[in-house]
C-alpha positions in Angstrom: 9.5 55.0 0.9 7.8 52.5 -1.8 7.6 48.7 -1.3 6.2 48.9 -4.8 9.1 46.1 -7.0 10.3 46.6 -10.5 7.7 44.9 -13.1 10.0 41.0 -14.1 11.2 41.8 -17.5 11.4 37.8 -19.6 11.3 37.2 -23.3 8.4 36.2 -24.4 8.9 32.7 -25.6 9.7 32.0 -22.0 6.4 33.4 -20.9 4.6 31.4 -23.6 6.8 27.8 -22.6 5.8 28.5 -18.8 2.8 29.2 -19.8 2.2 25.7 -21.7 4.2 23.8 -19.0 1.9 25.3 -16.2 -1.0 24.7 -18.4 0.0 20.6 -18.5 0.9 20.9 -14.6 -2.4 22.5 -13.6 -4.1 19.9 -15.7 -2.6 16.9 -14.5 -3.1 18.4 -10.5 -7.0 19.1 -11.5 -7.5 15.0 -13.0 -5.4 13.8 -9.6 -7.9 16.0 -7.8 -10.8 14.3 -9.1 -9.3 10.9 -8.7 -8.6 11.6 -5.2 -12.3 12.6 -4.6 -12.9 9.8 -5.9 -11.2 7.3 -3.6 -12.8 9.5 -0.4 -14.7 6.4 1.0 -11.4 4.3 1.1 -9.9 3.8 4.3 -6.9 2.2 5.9 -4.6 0.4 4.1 -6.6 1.0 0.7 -6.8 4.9 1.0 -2.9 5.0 1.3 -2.3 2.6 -1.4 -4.8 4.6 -3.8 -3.5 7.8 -2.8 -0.2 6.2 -3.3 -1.1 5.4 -6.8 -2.7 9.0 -7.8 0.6 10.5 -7.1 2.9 8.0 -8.7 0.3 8.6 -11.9 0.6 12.2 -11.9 4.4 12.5 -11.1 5.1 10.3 -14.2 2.5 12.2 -16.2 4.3 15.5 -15.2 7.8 13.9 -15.8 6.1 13.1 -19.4 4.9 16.5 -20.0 8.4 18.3 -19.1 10.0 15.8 -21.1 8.3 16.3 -24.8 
């Protein structure tokens, strides 16, 4: 018996939208990254309230992104 699945069959313009959308996401991800690196020698209540910031930045840029 096969465990070999059916190829996911989507229109196109979906593929291309996704594609865009993960394009932004991976983007936004890669730039928090490098901020995050670049907050490594914080500590204590600075690291958390940088790291805190990183993600707040790159939720709203995401939000953004999906929104126009």
């Amino acid at each position: 018996m096969s465990s070999r699945r059916a190829p996911a069959v989507s229109h196109p313009s979906e593929d291309v939208l996704h594609s865009a959308d993960d394009q932004r996401t991976a983007a936004i991800l890669a730039q928090a990254d490098l901020d995050c690196e670049a907050g490594l020698g914080l500590r204590g209540q600075d690291a958390t309230a940088f790291l805190g910031r990183v993600l707040d930045d790159a939720r709203a840029r995401v939000a953004a992104a999906k929104r126009g």
